[in-house]
Legacy VTK file of the C-alpha trace (Angstrom):
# vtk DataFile Version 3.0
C-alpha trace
ASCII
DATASET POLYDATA
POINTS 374 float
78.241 -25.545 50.684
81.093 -26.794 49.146
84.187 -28.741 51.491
87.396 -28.582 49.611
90.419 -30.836 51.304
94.024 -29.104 50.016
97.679 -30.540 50.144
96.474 -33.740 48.789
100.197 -35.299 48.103
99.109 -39.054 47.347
96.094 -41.540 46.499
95.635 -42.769 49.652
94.618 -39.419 51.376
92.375 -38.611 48.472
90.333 -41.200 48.885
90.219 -40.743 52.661
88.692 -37.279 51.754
86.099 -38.246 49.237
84.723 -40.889 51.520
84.610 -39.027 53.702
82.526 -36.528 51.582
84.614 -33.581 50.515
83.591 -32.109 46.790
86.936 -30.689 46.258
90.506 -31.826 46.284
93.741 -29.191 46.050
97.069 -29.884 44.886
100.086 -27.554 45.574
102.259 -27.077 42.817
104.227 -24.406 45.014
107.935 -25.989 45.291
108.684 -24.734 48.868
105.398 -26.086 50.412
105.823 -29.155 52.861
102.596 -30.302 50.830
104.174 -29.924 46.904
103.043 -32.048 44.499
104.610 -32.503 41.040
102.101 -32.470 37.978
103.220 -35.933 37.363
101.855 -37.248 40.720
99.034 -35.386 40.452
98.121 -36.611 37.138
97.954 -40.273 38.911
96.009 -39.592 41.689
93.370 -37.377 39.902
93.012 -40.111 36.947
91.865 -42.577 40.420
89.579 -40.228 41.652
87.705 -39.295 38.381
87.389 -43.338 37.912
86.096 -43.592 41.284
83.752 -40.053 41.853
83.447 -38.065 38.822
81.692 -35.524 40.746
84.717 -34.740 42.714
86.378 -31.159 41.860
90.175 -30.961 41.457
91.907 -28.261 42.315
95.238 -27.006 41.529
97.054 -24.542 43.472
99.360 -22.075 41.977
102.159 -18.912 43.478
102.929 -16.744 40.818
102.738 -19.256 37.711
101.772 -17.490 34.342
98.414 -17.962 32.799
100.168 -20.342 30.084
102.016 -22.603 32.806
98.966 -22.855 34.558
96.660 -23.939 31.433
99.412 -26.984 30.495
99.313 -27.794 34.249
95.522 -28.147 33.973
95.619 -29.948 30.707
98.545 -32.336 32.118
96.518 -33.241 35.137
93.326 -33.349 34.192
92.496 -30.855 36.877
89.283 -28.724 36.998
90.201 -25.576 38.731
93.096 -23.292 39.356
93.524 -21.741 42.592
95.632 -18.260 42.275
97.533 -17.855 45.860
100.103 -15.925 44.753
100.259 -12.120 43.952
98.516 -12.505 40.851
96.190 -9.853 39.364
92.285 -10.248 39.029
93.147 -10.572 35.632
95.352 -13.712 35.283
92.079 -15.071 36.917
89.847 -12.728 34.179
92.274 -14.915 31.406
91.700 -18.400 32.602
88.174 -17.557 32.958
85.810 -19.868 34.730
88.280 -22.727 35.246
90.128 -19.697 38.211
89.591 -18.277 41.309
91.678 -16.209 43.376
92.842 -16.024 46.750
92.832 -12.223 49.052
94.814 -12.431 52.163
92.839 -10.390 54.720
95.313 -9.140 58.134
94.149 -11.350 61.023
92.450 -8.395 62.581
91.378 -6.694 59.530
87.730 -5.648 60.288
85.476 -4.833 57.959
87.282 -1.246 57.436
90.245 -3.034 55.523
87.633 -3.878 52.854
85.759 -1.155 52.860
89.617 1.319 52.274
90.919 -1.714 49.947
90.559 -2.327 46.287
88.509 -5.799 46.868
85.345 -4.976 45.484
86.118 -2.739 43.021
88.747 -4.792 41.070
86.693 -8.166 41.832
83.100 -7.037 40.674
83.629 -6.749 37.289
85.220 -10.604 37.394
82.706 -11.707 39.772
79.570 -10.992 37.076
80.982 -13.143 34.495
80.871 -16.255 36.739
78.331 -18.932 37.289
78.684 -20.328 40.441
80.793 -23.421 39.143
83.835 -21.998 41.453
83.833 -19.608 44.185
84.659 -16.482 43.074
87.407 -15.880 45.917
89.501 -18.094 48.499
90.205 -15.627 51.903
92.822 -16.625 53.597
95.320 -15.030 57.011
97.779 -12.768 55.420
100.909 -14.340 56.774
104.140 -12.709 55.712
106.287 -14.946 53.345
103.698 -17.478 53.352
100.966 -18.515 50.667
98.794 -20.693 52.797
98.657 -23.386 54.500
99.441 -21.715 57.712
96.744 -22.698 59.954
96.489 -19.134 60.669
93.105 -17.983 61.216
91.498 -15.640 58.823
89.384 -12.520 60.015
85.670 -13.850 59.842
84.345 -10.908 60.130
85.478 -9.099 57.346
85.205 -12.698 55.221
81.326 -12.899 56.557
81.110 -8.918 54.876
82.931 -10.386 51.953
80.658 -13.529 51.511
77.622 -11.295 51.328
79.261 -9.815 47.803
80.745 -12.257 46.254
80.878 -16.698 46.302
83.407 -16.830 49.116
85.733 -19.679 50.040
86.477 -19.601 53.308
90.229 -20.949 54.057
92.606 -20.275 57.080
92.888 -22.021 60.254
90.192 -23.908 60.141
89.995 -27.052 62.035
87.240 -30.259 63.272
86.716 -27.855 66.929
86.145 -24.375 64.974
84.530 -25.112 61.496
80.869 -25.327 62.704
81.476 -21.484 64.198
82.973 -20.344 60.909
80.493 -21.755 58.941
77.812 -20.216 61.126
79.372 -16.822 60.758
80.318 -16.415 57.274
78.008 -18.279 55.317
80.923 -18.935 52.984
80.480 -20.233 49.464
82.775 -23.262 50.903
85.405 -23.884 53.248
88.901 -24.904 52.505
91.556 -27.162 54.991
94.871 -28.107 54.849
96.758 -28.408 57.622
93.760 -28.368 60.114
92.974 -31.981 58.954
97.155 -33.547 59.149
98.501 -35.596 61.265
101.667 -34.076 60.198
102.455 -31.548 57.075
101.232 -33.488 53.638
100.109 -36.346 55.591
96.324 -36.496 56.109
94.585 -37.808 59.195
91.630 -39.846 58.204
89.661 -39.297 61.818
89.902 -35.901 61.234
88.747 -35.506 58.222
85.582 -37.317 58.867
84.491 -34.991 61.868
86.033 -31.790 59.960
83.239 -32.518 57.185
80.665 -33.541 59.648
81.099 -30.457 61.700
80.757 -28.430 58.519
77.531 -30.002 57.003
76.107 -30.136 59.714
76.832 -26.159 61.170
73.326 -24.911 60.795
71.258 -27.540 61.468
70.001 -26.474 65.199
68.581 -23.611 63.228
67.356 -25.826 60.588
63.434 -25.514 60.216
60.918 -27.967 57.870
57.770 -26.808 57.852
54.148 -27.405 56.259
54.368 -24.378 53.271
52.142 -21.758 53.240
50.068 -20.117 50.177
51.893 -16.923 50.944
55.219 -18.977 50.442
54.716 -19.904 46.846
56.228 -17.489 45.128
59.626 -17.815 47.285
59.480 -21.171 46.517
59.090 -20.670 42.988
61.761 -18.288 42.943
64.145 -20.977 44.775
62.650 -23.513 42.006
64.196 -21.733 39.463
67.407 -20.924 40.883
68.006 -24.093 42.221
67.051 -25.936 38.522
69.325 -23.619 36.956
72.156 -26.565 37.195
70.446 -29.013 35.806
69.424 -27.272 32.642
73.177 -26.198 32.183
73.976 -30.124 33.105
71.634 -30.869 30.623
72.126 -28.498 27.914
68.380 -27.665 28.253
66.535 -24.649 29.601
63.044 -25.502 28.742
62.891 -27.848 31.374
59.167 -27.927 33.350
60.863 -26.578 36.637
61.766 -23.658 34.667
58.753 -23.183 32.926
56.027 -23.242 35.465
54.283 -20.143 36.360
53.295 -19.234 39.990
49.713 -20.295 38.789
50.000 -23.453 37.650
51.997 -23.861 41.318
49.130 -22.496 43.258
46.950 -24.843 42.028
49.739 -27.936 42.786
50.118 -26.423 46.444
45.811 -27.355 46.666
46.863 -31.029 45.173
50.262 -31.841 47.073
51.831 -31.590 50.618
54.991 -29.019 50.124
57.153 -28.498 52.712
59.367 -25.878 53.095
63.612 -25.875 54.677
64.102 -22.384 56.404
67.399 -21.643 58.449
67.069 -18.584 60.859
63.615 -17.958 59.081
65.309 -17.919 55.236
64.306 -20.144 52.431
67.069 -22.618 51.709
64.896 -26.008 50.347
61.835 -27.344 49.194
60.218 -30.740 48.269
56.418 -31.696 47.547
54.846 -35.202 47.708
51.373 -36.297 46.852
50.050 -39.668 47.560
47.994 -41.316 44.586
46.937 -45.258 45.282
49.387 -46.965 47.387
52.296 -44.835 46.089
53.807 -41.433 47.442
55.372 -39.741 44.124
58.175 -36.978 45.461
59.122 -34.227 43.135
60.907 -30.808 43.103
63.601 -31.458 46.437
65.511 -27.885 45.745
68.231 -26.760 48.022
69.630 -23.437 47.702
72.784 -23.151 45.630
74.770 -21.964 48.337
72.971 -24.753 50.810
74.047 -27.752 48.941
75.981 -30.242 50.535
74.314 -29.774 53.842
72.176 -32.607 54.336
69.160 -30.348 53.935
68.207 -32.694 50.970
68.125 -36.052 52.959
66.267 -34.003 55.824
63.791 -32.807 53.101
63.460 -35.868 51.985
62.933 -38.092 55.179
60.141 -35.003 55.988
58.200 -35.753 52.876
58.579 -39.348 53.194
57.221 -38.971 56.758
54.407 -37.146 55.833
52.687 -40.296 54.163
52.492 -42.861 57.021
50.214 -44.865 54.689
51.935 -45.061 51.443
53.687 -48.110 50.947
55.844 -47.296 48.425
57.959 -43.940 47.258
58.902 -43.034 43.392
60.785 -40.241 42.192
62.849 -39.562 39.352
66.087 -37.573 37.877
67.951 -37.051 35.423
70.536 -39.351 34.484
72.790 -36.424 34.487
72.174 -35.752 37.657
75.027 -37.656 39.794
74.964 -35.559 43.070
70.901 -36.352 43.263
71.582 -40.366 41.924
73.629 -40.132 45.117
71.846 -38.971 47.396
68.434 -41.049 46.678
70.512 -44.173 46.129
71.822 -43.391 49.766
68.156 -43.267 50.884
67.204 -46.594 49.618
65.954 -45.626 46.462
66.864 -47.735 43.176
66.061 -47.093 39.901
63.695 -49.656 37.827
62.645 -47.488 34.693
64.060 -45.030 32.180
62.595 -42.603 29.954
63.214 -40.138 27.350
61.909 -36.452 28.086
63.244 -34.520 24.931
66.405 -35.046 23.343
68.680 -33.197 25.468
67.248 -35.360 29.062
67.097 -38.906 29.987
64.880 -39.250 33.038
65.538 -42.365 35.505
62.842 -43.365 37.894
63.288 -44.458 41.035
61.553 -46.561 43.824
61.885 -47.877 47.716
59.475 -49.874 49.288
58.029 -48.090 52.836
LINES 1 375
374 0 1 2 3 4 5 6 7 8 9 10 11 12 13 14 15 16 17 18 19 20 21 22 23 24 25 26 27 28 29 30 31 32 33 34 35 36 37 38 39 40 41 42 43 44 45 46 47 48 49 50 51 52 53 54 55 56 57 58 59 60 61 62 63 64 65 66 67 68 69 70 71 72 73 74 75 76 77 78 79 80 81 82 83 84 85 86 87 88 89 90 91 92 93 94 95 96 97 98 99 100 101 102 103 104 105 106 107 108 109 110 111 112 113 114 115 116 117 118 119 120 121 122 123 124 125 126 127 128 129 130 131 132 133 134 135 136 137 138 139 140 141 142 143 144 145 146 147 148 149 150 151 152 153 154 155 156 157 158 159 160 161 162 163 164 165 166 167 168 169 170 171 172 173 174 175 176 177 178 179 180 181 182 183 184 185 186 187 188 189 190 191 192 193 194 195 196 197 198 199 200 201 202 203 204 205 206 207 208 209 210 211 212 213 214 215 216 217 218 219 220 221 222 223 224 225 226 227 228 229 230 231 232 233 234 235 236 237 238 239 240 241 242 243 244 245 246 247 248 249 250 251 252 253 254 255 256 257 258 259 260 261 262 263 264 265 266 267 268 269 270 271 272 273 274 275 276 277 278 279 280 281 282 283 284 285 286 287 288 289 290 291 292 293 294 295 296 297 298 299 300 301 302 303 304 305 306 307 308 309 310 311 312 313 314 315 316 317 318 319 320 321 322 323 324 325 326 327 328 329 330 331 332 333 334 335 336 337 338 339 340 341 342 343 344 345 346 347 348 349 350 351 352 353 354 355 356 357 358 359 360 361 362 363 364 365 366 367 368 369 370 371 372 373
């Protein structure tokens, strides 16, 4: 799940959010919100944050621009994304293609009636089938007359929760640190967007709150969070998830004929009778994996999948301190990436893990390997 912070209006609040682990940062380039931001200012602060975390996802936010303003904006800033939170059609998102999403304002006691009467699906499931999962497909947000966002209105969950089942949903309005854990729970949202839930006063970010706003989010699901011992009958789920979940990674790489992607459910059958695989279920669905097999001295951890729309969870250091604790004799770990791969460099760097080799798989991927002493 992806946490994007919005109204970011200078350098120090950006870098509040990213430490405190948000993967996407908004800028409003709407002139009559407390939180605007000219392109020029923006330019600055998003030239910091790519130095500092590449990974990080910016985010402008437009009200009625055209497709053409909105491209030189991007191109100006250095931006990733536009956010469309005016009245704009599905197809000024169509023309910027991937780099787009756009934002429906549900009434605050829609129900799942006002989508099933509207025009959502139909003029958003055409758009939706050309994406990749890059962006959400949709922001929902509280319909709040004169307003485009920002509001601290909250949005109807229930109709977003019917929503999210459809399409990659970001999940925006009136969230806040006490409510966020509830939302998350109920909608299963792509990602959840805050802006004024997280200020200490409009454009002005409050660093405490940030912190336990993304806390609250990661960590939603995890009293329902399972990791269990695999089962034979599981493999092919897993394989599925495998697949899915490696589908990044050839795209990072530029290379689909990675071994994730190529092994059969046989050749896994036969790993499950040489490795310990553990399995990441929440409310008895698959969301991870990871499998570890102890040769020598040395525990050698491979395959930790999350679910795409799991990610950013902490499932994968929970995986991964489950593996590791599955091997009270080893005295050392090794794994390895790609060097491509910043979000997993990351995350095994966090876990103690430091790279001491490199090695070439094909021409497309450069693998590193990594170790940590038990």
């Amino acid at each position: 799940m992806k946490i994007k912070i919005c109204g970011i209006t200078n350098l120090e609040d950006a870098q509040s959010a990213i430490e405190a682990g948000a993967d996407m940062l908004g800028f409003n380039f709407y002139p009559p919100s407390p939180r605007y931001i000219t392109p020029q200012d923006c330019a600055q602060i998003q030239a910091e944050i790519t130095r500092q975390r590449p990974s990080v996802i910016g985010v402008g936010v437009f009200v009625n621009s055209g497709v053409e303003e909105i491209s030189t904006v991007l191109e100006q800033t250095g931006l990733n994304l536009a956010q469309l939170s005016g009245d704009e059609p599905v197809e000024a998102a169509a023309a910027l293609g991937k780099r787009a999403f756009k934002v429906v304002r549900l009434p605050t006691e829609s129900t799942t009636d006002f989508i099933a009467n509207s025009r959502i699906e139909a003029d958003f499931t055409d758009y939706v089938n050309t994406r990749q999962g890059g962006s959400p497909a949709l922001m929902v947000d509280a319909a709040v007359k004169g307003e485009y966002g920002g509001t601290g209105v909250t949005a109807d969950w229930e109709a977003a929760a019917e929503l999210a089942r459809r399409f990659p949903l970001m999940l925006a309005g009136g969230l806040m640190l006490e409510n966020v854990g509830a939302a998350v729970r109920q909608v299963h949202p792509w990602g959840v967007d805050v802006a004024s839930g997280v200020e200490s006063s409009p454009g002005k970010k409050d660093a405490d709150k940030l912190r336990r706003f993304i806390q609250n989010a990661r960590t939603a699901f995890w009293d329902s969070l399972r990791i269990d011992l695999a089962l034979p009958t599981d493999m092919p789920e897993v394989l599925a998830l495998q697949k899915l979940a490696y589908r990044s990674e050839a795209e990072l790489n530029d290379d689909f004929d990675i071994p994730p992607l190529r092994q059969t459910l046989t050749e896994l059958e036969k790993e499950y009778n040489e490795a310990t695989i553990l399995k990441a279920t929440v409310d008895g669905d698959l969301v991870g994996s990871v499998r570890g097999r102890l040769m020598g001295e040395t525990c050698f951890i491979g395959r930790v999948i999350v679910h795409p729309a799991w990610q950013n969870c902490g499932i994968g250091s929970r995986l991964m301190t489950a593996i590791e604790g599955c091997f009270p004799n080893a005295k050392r770990f090794e794994l390895f990436t790609s060097e491509r791969s910043s979000r997993n460099l990351y995350l095994y760097r966090k876990l103690g893990y430091r790279a001491f080799r490199q090695e070439k798989l094909d021409q497309h991927v450069n693998l590193i390997f990594m170790e940590k002493n038990a």
